[in-house]
mmCIF file of the C-alpha atoms, coordinates in Angstrom:
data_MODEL
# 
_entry.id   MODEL 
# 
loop_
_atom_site.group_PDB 
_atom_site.id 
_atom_site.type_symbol 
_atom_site.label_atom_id 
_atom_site.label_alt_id 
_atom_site.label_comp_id 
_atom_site.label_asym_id 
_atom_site.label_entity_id 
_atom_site.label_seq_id 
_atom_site.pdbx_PDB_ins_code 
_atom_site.Cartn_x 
_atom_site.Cartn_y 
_atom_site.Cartn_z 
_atom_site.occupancy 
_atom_site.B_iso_or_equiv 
_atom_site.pdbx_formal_charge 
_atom_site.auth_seq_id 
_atom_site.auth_comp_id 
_atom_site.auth_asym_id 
_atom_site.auth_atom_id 
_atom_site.pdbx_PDB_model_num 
ATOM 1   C CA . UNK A 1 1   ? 0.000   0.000  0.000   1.00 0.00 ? 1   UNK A CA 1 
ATOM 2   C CA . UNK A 1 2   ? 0.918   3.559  -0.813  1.00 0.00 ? 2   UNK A CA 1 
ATOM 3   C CA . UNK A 1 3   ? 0.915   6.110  1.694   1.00 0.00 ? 3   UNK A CA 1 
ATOM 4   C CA . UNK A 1 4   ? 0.354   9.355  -0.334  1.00 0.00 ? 4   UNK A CA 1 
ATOM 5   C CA . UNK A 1 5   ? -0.065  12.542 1.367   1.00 0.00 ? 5   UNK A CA 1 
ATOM 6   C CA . UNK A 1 6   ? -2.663  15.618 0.035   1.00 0.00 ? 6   UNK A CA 1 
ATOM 7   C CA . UNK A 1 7   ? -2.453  19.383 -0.395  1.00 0.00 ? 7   UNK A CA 1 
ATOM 8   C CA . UNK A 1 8   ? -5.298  21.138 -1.407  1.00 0.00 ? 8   UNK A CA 1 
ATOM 9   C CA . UNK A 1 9   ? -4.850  24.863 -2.446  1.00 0.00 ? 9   UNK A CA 1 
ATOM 10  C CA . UNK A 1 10  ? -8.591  26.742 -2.154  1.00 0.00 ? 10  UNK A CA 1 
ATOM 11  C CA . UNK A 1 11  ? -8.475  30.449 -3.927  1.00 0.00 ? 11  UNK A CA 1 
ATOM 12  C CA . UNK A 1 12  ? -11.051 32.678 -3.874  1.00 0.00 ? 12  UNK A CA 1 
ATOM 13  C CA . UNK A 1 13  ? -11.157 36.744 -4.394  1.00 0.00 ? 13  UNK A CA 1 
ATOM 14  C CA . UNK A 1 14  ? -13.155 36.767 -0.355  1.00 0.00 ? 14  UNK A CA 1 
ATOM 15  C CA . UNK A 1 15  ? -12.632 35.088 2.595   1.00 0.00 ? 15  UNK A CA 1 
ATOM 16  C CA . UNK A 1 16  ? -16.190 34.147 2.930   1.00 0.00 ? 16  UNK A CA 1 
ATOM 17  C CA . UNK A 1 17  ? -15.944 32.323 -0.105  1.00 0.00 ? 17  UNK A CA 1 
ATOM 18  C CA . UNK A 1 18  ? -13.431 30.001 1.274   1.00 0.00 ? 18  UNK A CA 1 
ATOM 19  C CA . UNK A 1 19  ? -14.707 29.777 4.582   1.00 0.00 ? 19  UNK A CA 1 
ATOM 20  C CA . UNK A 1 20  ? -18.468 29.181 2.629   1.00 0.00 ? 20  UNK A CA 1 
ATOM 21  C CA . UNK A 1 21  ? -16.322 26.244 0.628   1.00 0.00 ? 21  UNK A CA 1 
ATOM 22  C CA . UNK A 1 22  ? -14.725 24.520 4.062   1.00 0.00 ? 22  UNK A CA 1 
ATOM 23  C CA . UNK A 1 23  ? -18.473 24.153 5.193   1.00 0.00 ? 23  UNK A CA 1 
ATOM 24  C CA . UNK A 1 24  ? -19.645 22.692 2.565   1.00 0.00 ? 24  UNK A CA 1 
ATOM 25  C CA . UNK A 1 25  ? -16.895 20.289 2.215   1.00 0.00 ? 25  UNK A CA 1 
ATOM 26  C CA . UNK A 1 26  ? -17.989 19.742 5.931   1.00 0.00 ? 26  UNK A CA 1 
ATOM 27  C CA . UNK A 1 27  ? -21.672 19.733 5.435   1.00 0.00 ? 27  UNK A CA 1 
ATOM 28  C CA . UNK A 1 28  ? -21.217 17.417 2.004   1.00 0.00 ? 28  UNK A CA 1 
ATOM 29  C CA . UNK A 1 29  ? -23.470 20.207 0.820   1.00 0.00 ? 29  UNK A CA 1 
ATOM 30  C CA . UNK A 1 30  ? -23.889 20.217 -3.297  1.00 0.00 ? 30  UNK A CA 1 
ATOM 31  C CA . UNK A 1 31  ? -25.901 23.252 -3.077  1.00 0.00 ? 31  UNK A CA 1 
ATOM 32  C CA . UNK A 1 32  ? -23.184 24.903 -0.980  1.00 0.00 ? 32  UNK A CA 1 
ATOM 33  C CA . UNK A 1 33  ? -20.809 23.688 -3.556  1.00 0.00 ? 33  UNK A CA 1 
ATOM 34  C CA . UNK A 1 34  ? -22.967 25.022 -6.439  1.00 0.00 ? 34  UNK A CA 1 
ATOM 35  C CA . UNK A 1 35  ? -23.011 28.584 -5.057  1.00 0.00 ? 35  UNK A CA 1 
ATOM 36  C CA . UNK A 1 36  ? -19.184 28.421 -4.385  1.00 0.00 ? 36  UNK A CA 1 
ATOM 37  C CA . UNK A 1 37  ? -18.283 27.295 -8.105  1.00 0.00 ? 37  UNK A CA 1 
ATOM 38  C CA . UNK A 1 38  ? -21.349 29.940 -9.144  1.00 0.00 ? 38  UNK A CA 1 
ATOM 39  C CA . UNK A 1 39  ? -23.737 27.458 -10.450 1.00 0.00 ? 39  UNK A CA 1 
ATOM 40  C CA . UNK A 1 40  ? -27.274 29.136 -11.413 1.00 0.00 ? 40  UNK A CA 1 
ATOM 41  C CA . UNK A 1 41  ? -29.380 29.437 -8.555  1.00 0.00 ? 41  UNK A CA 1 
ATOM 42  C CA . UNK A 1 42  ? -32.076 27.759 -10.633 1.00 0.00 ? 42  UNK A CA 1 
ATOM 43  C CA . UNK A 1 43  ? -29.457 24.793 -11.622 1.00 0.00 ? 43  UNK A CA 1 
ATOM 44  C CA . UNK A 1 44  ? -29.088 24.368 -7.995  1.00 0.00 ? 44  UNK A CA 1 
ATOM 45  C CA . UNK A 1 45  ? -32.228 24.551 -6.114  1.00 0.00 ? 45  UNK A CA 1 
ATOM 46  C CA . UNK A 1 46  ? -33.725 22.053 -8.940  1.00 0.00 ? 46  UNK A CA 1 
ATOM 47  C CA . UNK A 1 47  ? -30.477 20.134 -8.264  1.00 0.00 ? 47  UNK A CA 1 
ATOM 48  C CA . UNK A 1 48  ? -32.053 17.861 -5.167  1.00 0.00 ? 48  UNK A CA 1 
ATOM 49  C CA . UNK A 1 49  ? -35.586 17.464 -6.455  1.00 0.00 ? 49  UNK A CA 1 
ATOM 50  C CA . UNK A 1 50  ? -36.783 14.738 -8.485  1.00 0.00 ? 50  UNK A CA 1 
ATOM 51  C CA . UNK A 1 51  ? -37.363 15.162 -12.212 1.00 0.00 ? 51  UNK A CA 1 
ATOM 52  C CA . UNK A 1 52  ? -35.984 18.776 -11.222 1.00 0.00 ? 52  UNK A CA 1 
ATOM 53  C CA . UNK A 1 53  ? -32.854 18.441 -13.910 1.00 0.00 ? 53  UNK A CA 1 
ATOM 54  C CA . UNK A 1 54  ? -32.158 17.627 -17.552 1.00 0.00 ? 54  UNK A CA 1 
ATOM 55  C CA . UNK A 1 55  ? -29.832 14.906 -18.069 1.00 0.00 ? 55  UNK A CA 1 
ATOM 56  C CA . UNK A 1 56  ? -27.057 15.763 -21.118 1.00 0.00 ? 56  UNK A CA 1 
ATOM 57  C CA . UNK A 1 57  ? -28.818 13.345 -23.469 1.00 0.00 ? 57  UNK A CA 1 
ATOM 58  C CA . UNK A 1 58  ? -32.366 15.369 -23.003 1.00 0.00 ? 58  UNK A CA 1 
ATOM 59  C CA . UNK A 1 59  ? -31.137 18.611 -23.826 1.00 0.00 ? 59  UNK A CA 1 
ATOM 60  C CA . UNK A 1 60  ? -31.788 20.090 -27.304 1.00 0.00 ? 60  UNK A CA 1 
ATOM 61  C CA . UNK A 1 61  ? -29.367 19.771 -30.160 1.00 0.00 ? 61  UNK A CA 1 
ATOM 62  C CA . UNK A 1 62  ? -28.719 23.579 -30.192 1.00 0.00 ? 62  UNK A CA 1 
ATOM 63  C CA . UNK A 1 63  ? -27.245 23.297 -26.596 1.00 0.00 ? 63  UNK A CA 1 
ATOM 64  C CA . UNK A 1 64  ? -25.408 20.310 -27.652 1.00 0.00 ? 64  UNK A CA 1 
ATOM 65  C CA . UNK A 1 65  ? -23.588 21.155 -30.465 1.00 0.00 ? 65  UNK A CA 1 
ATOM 66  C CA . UNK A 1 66  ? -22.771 24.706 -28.871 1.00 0.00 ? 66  UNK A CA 1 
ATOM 67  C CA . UNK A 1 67  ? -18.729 24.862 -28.259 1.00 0.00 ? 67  UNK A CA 1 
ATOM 68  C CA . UNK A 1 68  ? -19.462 26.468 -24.870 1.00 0.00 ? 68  UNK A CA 1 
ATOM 69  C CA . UNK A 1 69  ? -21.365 22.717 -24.116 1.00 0.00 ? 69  UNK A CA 1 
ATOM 70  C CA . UNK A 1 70  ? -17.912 21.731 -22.959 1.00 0.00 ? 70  UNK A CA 1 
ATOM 71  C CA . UNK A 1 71  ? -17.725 24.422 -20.301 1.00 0.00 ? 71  UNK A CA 1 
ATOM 72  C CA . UNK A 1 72  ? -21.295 22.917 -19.146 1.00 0.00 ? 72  UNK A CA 1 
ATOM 73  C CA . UNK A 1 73  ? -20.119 21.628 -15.546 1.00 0.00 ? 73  UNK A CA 1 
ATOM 74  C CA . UNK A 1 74  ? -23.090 21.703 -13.866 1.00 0.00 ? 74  UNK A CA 1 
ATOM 75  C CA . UNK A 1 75  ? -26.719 19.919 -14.300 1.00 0.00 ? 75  UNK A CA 1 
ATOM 76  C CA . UNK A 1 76  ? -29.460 22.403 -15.949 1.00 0.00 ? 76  UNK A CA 1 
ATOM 77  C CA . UNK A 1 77  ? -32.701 22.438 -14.792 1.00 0.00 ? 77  UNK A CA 1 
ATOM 78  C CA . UNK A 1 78  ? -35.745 21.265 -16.871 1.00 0.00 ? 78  UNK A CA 1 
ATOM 79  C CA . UNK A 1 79  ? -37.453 24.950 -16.162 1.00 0.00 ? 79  UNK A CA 1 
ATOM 80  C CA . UNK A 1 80  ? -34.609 26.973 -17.057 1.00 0.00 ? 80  UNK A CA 1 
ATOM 81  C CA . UNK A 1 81  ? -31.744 25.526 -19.063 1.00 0.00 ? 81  UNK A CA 1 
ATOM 82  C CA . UNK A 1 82  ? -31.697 28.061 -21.659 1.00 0.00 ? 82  UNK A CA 1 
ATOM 83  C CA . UNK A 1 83  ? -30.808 31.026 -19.430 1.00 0.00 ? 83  UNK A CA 1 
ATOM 84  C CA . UNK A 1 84  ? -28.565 28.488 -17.388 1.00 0.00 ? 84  UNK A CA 1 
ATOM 85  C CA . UNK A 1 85  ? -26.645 27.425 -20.300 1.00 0.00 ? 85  UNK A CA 1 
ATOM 86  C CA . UNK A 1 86  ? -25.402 31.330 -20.391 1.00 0.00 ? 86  UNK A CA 1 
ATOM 87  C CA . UNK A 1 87  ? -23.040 30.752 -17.281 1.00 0.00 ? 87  UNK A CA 1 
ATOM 88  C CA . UNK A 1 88  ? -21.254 28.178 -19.569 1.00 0.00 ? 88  UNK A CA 1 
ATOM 89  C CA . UNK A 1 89  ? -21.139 30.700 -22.594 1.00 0.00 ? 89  UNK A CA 1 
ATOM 90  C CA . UNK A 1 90  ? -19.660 33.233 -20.212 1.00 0.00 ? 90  UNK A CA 1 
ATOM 91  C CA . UNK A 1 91  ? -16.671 30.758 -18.874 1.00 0.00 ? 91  UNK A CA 1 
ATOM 92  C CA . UNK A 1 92  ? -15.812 29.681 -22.446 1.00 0.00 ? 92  UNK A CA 1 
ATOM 93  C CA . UNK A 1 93  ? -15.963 33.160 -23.790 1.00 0.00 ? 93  UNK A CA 1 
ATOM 94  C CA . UNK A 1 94  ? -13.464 34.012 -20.388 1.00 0.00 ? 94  UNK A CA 1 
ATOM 95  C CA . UNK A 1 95  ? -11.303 31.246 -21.248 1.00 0.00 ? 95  UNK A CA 1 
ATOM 96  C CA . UNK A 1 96  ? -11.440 31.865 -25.191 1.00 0.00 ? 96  UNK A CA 1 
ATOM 97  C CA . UNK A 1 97  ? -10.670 35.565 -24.494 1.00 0.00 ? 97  UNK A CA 1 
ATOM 98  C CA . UNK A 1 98  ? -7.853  34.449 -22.249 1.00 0.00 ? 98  UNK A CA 1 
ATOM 99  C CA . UNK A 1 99  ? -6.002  31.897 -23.526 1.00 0.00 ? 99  UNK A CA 1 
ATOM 100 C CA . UNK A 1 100 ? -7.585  30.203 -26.700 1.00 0.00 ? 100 UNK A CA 1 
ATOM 101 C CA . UNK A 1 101 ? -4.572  27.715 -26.608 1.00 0.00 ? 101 UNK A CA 1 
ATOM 102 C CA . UNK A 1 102 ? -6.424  25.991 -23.704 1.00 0.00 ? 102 UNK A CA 1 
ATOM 103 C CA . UNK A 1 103 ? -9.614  26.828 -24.595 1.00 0.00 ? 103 UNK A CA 1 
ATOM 104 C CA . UNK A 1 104 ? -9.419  24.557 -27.981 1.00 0.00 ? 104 UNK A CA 1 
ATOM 105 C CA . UNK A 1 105 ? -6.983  21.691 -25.672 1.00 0.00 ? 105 UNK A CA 1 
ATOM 106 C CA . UNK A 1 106 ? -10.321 22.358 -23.476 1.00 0.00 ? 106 UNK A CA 1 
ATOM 107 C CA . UNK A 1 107 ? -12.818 21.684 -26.392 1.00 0.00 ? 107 UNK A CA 1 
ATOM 108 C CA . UNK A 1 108 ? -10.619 18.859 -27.532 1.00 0.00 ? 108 UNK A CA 1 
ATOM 109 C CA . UNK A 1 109 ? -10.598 17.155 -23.966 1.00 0.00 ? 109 UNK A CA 1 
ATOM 110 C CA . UNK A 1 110 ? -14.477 17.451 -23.371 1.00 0.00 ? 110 UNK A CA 1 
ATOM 111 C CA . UNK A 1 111 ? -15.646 16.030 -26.803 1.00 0.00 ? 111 UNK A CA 1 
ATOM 112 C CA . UNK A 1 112 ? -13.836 12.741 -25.614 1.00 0.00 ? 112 UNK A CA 1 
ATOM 113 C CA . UNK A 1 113 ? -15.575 12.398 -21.845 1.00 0.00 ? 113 UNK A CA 1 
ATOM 114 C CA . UNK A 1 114 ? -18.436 9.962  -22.349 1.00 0.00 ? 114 UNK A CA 1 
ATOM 115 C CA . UNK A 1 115 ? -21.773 10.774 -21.702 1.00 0.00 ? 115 UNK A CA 1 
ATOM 116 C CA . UNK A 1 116 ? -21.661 14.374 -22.623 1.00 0.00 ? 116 UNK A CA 1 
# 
């Protein structure tokens, strides 16, 4: 057996942010997660109820076959994955604008992962 030893760096632009992701790493809270990683409040209230989100293969082919799909890493909700589905166009557009050498390794990467 290996014994292999962890560091985990946590960076956020407030305190409260970190001290919000320690409690939900306590709590095993995926909502508390959600807000930290700044999920849609929609995405994540629907996130615990039954029926309450769209699984990848339900959503329409426009969402899809988007390139920002890939920066999709969160569920959408069934009421309101259109306007959720703009929090992923705003990361890839931030990454594209950024560094578009990792945003098409990105792209690249994501078409592979199965069941996207």
């Amino acid at each position: 057996m290996r014994n292999i030893e962890r560091v985990r760096y946590i960076f956020a632009k407030k305190k409260e942010d970190i001290e919000k992701y320690k409690r939900a790493e306590q709590e095993e809270s995926d909502e508390l997660f959600g807000e930290v990683y700044g999920f849609p409040q929609t995405s994540i209230e629907a996130f615990g109820k039954l029926d309450g989100i769209a699984e990848y293969n339900e959503l329409p082919d426009e969402i899809r076959k988007h390139e920002a799909y890939g920066f999709l890493t969160f569920k959408l909700s069934r009421d309101n994955f259109e306007s959720e589905f703009e929090t992923a166009k705003k990361w890839a557009d931030f990454v594209k604008r950024n560094s578009p050498k990792i945003y098409q390794e990105y792209l690249e990467y994501m078409s592979k992962v199965e069941g996207r």
